[in-house]
C-alpha positions as CSV (number, residue, x, y, z in Angstrom):
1,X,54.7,21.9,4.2
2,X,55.8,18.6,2.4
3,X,56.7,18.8,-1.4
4,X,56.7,15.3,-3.1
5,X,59.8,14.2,-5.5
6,X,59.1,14.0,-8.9
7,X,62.7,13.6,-10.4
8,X,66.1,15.3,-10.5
9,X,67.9,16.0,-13.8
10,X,71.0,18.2,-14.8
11,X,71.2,19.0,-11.8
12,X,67.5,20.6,-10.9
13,X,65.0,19.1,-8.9
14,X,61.5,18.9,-9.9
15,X,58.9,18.5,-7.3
16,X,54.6,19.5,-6.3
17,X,53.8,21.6,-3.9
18,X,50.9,20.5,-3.7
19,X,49.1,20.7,-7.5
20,X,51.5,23.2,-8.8
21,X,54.5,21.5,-10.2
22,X,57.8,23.3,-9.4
23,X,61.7,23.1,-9.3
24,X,64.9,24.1,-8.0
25,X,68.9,24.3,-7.6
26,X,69.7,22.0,-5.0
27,X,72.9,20.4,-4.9
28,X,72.9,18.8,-1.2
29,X,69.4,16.5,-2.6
30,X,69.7,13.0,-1.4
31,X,70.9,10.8,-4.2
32,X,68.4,7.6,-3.1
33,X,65.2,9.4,-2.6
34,X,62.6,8.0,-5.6
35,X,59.7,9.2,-7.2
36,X,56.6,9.8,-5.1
37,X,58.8,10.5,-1.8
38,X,57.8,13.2,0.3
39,X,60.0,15.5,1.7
40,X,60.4,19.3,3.6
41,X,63.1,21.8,3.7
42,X,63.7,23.4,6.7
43,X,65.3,26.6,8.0
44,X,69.0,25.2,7.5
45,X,67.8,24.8,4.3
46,X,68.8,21.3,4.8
47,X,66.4,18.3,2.9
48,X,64.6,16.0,5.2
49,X,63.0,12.9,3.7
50,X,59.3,12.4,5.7
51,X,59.2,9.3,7.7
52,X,55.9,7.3,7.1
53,X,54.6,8.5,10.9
54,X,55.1,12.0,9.6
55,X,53.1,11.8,6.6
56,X,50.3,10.0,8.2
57,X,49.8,12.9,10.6
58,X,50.3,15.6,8.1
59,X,47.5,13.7,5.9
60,X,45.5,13.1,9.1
61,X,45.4,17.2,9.3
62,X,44.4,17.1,5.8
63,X,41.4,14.6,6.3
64,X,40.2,16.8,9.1
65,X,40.2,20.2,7.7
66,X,38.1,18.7,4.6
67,X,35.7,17.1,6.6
68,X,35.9,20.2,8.9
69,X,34.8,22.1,5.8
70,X,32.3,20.1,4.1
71,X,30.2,20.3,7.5
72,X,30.2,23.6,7.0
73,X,29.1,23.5,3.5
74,X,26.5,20.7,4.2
75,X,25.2,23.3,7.5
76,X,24.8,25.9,4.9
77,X,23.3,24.5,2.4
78,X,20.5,23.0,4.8
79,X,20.4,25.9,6.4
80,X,19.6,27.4,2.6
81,X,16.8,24.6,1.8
82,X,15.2,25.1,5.2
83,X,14.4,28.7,4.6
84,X,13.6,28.6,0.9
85,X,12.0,25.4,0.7
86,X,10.8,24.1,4.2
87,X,9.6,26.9,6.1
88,X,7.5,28.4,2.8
89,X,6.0,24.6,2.1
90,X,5.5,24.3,5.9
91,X,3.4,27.3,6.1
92,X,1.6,26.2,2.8
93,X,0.3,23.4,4.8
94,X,-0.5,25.5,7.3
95,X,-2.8,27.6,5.6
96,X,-4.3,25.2,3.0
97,X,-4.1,21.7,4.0
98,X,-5.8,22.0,7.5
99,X,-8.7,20.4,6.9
100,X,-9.5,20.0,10.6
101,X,-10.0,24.3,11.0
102,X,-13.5,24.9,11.7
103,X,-14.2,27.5,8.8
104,X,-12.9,24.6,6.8
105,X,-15.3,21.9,7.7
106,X,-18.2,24.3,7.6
107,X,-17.5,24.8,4.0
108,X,-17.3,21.6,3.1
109,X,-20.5,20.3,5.2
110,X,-22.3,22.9,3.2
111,X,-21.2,21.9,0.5
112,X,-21.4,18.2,0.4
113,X,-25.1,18.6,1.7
114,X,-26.5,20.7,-1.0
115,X,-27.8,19.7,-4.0
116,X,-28.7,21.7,-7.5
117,X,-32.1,21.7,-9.5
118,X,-31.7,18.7,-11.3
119,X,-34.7,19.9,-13.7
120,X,-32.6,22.7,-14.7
121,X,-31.6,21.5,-18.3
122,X,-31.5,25.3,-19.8
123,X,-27.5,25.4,-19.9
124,X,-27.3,21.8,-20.9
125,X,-24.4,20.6,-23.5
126,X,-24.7,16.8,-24.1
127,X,-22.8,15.1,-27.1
128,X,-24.9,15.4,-30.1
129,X,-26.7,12.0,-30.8
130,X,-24.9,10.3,-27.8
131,X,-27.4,7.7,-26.7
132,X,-26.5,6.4,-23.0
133,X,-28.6,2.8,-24.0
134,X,-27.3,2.6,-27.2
135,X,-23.4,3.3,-26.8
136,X,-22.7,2.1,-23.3
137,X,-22.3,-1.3,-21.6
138,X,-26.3,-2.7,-20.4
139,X,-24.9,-4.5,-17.5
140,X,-23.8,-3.5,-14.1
141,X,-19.9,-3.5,-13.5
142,X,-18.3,-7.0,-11.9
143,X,-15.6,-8.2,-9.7
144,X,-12.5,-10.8,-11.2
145,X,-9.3,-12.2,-10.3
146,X,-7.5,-9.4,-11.9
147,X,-9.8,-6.8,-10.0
148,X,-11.3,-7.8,-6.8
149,X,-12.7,-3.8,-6.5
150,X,-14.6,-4.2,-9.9
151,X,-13.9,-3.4,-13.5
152,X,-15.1,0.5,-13.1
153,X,-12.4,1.3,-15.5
154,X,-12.3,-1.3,-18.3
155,X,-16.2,-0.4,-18.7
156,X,-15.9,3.1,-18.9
157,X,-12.6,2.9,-21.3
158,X,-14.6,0.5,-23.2
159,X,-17.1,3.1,-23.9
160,X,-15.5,5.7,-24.4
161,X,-13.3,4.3,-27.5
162,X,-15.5,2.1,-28.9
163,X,-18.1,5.4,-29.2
164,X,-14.8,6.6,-30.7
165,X,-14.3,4.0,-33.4
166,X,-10.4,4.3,-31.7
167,X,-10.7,0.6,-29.7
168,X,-8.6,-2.1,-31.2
169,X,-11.1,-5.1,-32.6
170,X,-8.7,-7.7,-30.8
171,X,-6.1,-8.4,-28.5
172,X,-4.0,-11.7,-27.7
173,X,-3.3,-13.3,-24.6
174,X,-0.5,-11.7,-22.4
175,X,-0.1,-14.6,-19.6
176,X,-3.2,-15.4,-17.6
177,X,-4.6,-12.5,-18.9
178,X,-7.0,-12.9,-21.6
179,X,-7.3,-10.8,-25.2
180,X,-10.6,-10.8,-27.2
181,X,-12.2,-10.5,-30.0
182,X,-14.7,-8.3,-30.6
183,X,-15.1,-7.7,-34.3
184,X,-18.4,-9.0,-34.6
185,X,-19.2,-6.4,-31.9
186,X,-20.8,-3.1,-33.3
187,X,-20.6,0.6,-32.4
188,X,-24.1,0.2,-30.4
189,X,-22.5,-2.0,-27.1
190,X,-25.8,-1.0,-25.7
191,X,-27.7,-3.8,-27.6
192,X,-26.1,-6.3,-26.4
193,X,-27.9,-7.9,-23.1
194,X,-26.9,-11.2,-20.7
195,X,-29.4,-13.6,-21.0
196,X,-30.5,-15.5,-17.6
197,X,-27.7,-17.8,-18.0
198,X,-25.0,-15.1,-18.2
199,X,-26.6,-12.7,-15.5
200,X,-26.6,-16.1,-12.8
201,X,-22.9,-17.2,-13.9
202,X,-21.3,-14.0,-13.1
203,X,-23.3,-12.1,-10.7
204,X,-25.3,-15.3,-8.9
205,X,-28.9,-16.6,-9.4
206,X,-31.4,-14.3,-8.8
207,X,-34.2,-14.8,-6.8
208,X,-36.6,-12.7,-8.7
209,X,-38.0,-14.6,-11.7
210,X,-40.2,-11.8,-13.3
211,X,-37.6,-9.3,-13.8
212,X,-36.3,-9.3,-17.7
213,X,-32.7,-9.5,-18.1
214,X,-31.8,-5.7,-17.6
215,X,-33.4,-5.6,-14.1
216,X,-32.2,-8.7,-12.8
217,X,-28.6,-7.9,-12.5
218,X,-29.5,-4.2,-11.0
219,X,-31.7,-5.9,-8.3
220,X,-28.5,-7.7,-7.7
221,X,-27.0,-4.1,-6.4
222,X,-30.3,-2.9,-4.3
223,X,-30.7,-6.2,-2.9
224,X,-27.6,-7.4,-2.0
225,X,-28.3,-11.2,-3.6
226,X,-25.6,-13.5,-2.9
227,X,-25.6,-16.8,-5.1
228,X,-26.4,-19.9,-3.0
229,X,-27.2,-23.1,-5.2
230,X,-23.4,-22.9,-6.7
231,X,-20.6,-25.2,-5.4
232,X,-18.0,-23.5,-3.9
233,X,-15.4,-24.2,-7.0
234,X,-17.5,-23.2,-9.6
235,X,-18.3,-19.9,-7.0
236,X,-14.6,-19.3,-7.0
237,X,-13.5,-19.9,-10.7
238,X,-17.3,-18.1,-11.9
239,X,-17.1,-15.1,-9.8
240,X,-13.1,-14.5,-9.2
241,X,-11.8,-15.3,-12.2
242,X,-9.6,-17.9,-10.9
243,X,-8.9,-20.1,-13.9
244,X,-8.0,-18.8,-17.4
245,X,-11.0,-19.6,-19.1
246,X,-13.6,-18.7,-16.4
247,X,-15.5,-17.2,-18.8
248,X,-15.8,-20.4,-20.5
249,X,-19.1,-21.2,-19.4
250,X,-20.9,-17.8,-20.8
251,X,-22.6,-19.6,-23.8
252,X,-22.9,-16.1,-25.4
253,X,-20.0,-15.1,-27.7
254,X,-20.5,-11.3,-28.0
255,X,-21.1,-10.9,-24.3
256,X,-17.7,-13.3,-23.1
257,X,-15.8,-11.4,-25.9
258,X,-16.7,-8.0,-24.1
259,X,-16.4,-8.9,-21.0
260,X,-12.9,-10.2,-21.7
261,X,-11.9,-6.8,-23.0
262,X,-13.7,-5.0,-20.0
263,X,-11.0,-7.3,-17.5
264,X,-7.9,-6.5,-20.4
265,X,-8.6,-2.8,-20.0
266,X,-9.1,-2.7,-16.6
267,X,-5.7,-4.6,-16.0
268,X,-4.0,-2.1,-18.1
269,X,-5.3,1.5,-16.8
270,X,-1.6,1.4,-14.9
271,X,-0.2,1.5,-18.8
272,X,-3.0,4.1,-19.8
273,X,-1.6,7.5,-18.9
274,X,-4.5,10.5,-18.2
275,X,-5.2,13.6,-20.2
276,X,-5.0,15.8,-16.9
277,X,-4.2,14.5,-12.8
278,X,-5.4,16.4,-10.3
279,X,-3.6,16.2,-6.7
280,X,-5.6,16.3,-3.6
281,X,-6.3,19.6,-1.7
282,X,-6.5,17.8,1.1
283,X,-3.8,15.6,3.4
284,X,-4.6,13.7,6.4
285,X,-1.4,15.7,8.0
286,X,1.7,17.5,7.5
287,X,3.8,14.3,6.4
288,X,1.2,13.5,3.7
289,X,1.0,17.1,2.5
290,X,4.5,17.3,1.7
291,X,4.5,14.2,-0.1
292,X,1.6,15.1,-2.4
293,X,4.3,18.6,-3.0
294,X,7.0,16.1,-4.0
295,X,4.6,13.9,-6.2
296,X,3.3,16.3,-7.9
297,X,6.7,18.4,-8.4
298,X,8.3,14.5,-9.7
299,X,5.7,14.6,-12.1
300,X,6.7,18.0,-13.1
301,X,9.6,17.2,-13.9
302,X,9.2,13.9,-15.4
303,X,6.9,16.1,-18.0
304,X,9.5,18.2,-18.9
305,X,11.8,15.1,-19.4
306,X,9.4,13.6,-21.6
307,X,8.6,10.4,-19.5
308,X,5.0,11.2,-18.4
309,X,3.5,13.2,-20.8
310,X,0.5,14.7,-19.2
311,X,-0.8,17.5,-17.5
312,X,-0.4,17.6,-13.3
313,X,-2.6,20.4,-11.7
314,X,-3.0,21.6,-7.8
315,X,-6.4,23.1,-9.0
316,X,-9.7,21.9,-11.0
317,X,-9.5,23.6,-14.7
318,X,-13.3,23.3,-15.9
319,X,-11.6,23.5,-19.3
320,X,-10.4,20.1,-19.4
321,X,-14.2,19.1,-19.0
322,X,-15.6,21.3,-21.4
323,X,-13.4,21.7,-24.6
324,X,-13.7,17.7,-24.9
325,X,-17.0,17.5,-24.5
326,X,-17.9,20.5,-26.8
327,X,-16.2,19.1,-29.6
328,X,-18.2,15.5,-28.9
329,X,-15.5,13.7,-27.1
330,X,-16.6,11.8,-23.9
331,X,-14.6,11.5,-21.3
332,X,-13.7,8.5,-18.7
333,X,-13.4,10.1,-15.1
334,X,-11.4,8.5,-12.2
335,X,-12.4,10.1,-8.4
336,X,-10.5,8.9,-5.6
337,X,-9.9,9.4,-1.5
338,X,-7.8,7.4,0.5
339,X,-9.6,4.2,0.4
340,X,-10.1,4.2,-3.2
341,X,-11.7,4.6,-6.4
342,X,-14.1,4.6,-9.0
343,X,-14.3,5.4,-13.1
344,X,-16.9,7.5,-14.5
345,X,-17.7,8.1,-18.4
346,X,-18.4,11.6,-18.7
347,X,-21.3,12.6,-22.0
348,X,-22.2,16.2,-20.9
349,X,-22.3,19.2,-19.0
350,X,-24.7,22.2,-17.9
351,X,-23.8,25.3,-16.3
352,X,-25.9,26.1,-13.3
353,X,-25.0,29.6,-12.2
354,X,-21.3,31.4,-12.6
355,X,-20.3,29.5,-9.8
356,X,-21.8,25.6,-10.4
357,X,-21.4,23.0,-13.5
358,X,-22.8,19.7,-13.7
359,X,-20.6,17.2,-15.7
360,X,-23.1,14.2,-16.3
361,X,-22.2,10.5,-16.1
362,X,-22.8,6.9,-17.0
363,X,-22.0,4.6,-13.5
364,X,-21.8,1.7,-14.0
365,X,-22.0,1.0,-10.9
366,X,-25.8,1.8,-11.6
367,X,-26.6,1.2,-15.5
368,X,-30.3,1.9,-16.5
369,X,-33.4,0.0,-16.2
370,X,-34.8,-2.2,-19.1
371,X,-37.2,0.8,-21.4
372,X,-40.7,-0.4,-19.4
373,X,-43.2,2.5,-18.1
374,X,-43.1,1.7,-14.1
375,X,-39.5,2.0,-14.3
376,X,-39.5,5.9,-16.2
377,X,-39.9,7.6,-13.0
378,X,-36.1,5.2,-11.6
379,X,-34.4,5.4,-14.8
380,X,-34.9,9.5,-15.0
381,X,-33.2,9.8,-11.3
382,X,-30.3,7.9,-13.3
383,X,-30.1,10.0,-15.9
384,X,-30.5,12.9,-14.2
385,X,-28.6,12.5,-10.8
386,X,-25.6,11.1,-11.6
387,X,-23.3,14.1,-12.5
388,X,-20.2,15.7,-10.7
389,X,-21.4,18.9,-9.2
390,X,-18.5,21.8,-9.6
391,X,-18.6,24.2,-7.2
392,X,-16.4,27.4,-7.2
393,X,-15.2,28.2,-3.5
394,X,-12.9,31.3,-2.7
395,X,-11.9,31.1,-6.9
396,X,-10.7,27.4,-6.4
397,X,-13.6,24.8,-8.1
398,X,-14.1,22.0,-5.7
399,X,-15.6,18.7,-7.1
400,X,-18.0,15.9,-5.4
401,X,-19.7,12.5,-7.1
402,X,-22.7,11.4,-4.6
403,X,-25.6,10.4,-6.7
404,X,-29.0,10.1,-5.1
405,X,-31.5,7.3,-6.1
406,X,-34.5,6.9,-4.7
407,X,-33.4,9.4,-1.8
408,X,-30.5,7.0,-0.9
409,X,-27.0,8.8,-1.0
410,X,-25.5,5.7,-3.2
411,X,-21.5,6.8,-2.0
412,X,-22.5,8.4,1.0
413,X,-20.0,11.4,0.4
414,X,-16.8,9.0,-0.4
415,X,-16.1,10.9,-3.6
416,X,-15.2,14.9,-3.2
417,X,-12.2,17.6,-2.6
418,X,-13.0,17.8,0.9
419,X,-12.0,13.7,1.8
420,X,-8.0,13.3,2.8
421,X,-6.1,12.2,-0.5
422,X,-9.1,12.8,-2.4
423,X,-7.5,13.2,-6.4
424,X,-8.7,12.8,-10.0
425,X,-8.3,11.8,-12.9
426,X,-9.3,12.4,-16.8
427,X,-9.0,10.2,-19.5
C-alpha cells in the first residue's frame, strides 16, 4: 500500500496512510524525497520511492473499485425506486387510468347521456339577491390579440369581483397590454349594453335589423354571422386586437373601459393562482398518467414550500363548491380536456338526490336574452340548464358541463371527468 511523505523531523517520519496521519523511526529514509511523494516499504523493510508509472496504476485500481461500487449503489437504489415507487404507480394506472376498459366506458356513456329534472328547484341554494342580469356582463364573450380562444376568463373574473366590491377601479398599461378605468362603472355591470355600433365593431354587422341590442350579438353565436362589408385592416385590427388602441373606435366609454379590463384579466389568469386544482382522472396512456402523478406531487410540494399556495386534489370535494357559495361568494370555474378550456361563474347549487348536485352557472359563452315575452320560454333553458351536474360514482364525484338549448348539446360532451386530461379549476 503507498503512504505519502508528509515531513521528517528529529529524526521521525510523518506520513498518511491513506486519511489517517501517522509516523515512525526510520533512520535508512531517503534524505531528497519532498512533501507529497509517495512511497512503500517492503518486506526488507527497505523504503522505495513510487515511480510515476507506479502510482498511476495503483490510482487506476482506485478509480475502478469506486466506480465498481457506485454501480452497485446506483443498481440498488433503482432497484429500491422500482419496487416502491414504479411497480405501485404502474399498477395505479392500471387499475384507474384505463379508460379504454369496457365497464369504464359504459359508466361514463351513461353518464354523459343522462340528464336531471331541471324543474327540481326544492334543494336549491342561490346567492341571496344575486341577479344574473344585473351583476353579470350583457354581452357574449369575444376573441383578441391577446386571446384568440376568447376572453372566457377575464369575463367571469370580472364578475365575480366586481359582485365583490374586491376589483381594482383602474389599472395602467403594461406594454401592448392595455389597463382601464372603470370607476364610472357601477356594481350592476349588467346595465350596461353595446349599442349597434359597438355590437358590429367587435363581433361583425349583423344581418338581422329587428333584433334590439341584446339579441343581436347572441344571433351572432346561433347563426354563425361573419362580417362582410369591413375592409380587411379594419377586420384585423377590429376583431384581433392587432393595434394598441383597437378599441379606439367603440364610441362608448363604459363599454371600451370594460372590455379593456375583460382582455387585462384574461391575460393575467397565468398570475391568478386557484382556490382548489383538480387533476384529471383520466390519461390518454401510461406516459401521461405518470406525468399527471409527478404534476400533481410538484405541486405538493411546492405547497409545502410556500411557492403555490393552493390546494391540489386527485378527487372532486363538493365542499369547495358549497361553503363559498353558502356564505354568498360566487365562484369562477375553469373545465378543461386536452384541447382546451372554458371559465364559468358559478351563483348556486341544488342537491338532487345523495348522489347528484347541480352547481349553476353564467356562460358567457351564452348570456341571456333581452327581458321580451317570446324570448321567456329561451331565456329559462339558460337559466336553468346551464349548471355542472355532480355525479357520485363508486364514492368518487365525477363532474360534466354540456348545457342543452333548444335540444342542441351546446359542447357536445367536451367538458367532463371521463375526456383524457380533463382537469379543473376554482377560483
Amino acid at each position: 500500500m503507498s503512504l505519502k511523505f508528509i515531513k521528517k523531523k528529529n529524526g521521525m517520519i510523518y506520513f498518511k496512510d491513506g486519511k489517517v496521519k501517522k509516523n515512525m523511526n526510520f533512520e535508512s529514509f531517503p534524505e531528497n524525497i519532498h512533501r507529497g511523494t509517495y512511497f512503500e516499504i517492503d518486506e526488507n523493510n527497505s523504503v522505495n520511492v513510487l515511480i510515476d508509472e507506479t502510482l498511476k496504476s495503483i490510482w487506476r485500481r482506485k478509480i475502478f473499485l469506486r466506480k465498481l461500487i457506485f454501480s452497485i449503489i446506483g443498481v440498488l437504489i433503482s432497484i429500491v425506486i422500482i419496487v416502491c415507487f414504479i411497480l405501485p404507480l404502474d399498477m395505479y394506472i392500471i387499475n384507474n387510468k384505463n379508460y379504454k376498459e369496457m365497464a369504464y366506458m359504459k359508466e361514463a356513456n351513461e353518464f354523459l347521456n343522462e340528464r336531471s329534472d331541471v324543474s327540481n328547484r326544492v334543494n336549491t341554494k342561490l346567492i341571496k339577491d344575486f341577479d344574473l342580469r344585473k351583476y353579470t356582463i350583457s354581452f357574449k364573450n369575444m376573441k383578441n390579440d391577446f386571446s384568440t380562444e376568447g376572453n372566457c376568463f377575464g369575463i367571469a373574473y370580472i364578475e365575480k369581483m366586481n359582485y365583490l366590491g374586491k376589483l381594482p377601479k383602474n389599472k395602467e398599461n403594461e406594454g401592448d397590454l392595455l389597463g382601464y378605468d372603470i370607476t364610472k362603472i357601477n356594481k350592476s355591470i349588467g346595465d350596461y349594453n353595446m349599442d349597434e355600433d359597438s355590437i358590429n365593431k367587435i363581433y361583425g354587422l349583423n344581418h338581422d335589423k329587428n333584433l334590439d341590442s341584446r339579441d343581436k350579438f347572441n344571433s351572432l353565436f346561433y347563426d354563425d354571422y361573419k362580417p362582410k362589408d369591413l375592409d380587411l385592416n379594419s377586420l384585423y385590427t377590429l376583431l384581433f386586437n392587432k393595434q394598441q388602441q383597437s378599441y379606439d373606435d367603440i364610441k362608448q366609454k363604459d363599454i371600451k373601459e370594460m372590455l379593456q379590463a375583460i382582455t387585462y384579466y384574461q391575460f393575467k389568469q397565468k398570475d391568478i393562482k386557484p382556490k382548489t386544482e383538480y387533476i384529471p382522472y383520466v390519461a390518454l396512456g401510461r406516459l401521461d398518467a405518470i406525468n399527471n402523478e409527478l404534476y400533481y406531487y410538484g405541486k405538493r410540494i411546492k405547497s409545502i414550500l410556500g411557492i403555490d399556495k393552493y390546494a391540489i386534489e386527485k378527487e372532486i370535494n363538493i365542499n369547495d363548491f358549497v361553503t363559498p357559495l353558502e356564505k354568498g361568494e360566487p365562484l369562477v370555474v375553469s373545465v378543461f380536456n386536452n384541447s382546451g378550456g372554458h371559465a364559468l361563474l358559478a351563483y348556486g347549487y341544488e342537491v338532487v338526490g345523495e348522489d347528484y348536485l347541480k352547481i349553476y352557472v353564467k356562460d358567457n359563452n351564452i348570456p341571456l336574452f333581452s327581458n321580451k315575452n317570446e324570448l321567456n320560454a329561451v331565456n329559462y333553458e339558460i337559466k336553468n340548464n346551464c349548471y355542472i351536474l355532480l355525479k357520485k360514482i363508486n364514492n368518487k364525484w365525477y363532474f360534466k358541463y354540456d348545457p342543452i338549448i333548444n335540444n342542441k348539446y351546446i359542447y357536445e360532451h367536451k367538458y367532463n371527468s371521463y375526456m383524457p386530461d380533463a382537469y379543473m379549476k376554482i377560483y
